[in-house]
C-alpha positions in Angstrom: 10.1 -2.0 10.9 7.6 -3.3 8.7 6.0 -7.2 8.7 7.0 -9.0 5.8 3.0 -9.1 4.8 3.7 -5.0 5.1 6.9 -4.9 3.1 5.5 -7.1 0.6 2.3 -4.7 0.1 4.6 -2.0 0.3 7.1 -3.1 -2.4 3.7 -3.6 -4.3 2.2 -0.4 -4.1 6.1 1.1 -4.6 6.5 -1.2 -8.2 2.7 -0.3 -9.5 3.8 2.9 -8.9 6.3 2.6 -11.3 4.9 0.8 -14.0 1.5 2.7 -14.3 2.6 5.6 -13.4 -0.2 5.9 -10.1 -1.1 4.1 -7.3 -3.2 0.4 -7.0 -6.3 0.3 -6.1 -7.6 -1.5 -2.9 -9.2 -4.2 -4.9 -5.3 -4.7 -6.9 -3.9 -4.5 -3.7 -6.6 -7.7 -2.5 -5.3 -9.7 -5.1 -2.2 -9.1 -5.3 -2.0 -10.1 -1.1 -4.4 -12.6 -1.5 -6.9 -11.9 0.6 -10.9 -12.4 0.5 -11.1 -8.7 2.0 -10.4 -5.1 1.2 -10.6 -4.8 5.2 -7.2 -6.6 5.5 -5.3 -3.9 2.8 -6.7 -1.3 4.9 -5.6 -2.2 7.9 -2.0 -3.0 6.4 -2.1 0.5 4.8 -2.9 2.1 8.3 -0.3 -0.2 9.9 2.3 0.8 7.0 1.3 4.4 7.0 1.4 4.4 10.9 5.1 3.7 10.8 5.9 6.6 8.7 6.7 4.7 5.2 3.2 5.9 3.1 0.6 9.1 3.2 -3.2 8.2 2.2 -5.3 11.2 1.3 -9.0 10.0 2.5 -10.9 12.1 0.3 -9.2 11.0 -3.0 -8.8 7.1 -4.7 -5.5 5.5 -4.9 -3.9 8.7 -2.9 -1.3 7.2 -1.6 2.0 9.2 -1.4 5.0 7.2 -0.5 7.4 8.5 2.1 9.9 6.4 3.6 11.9 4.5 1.0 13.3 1.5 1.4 16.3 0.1 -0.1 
């Protein structure tokens, strides 16, 4: 079960997804959560990815792969 700080990054990443046809970048992802630090999106991505719902490929930008839908 994802935090609703997680679900509302999630639901983020999953609707940029959709509009722009690929993935936010971290510093999108800062303001759209309102944070001062790209530390905090990385730690909600490894929380979020840690509970099965995304994918991140470290060697590429804005690889994320989403795997877990939510309704």
């Amino acid at each position: 079960m994802l935090t609703k700080k997680q679900l509302s990054l999630y639901k983020f990443i999953k609707k940029y997804k959709k509009q722009h046809e690929f993935m936010p970048s971290f510093e999108e992802m800062k303001d759209f959560m309102n944070v001062v630090s790209k530390s905090s999106v990385y730690q909600m991505l490894g929380c979020i990815e840690w509970k099965g719902y995304i994918k991140r490929l470290p060697s590429k930008a804005r690889a994320i792969e989403i795997i877990k839908e939510i309704p």
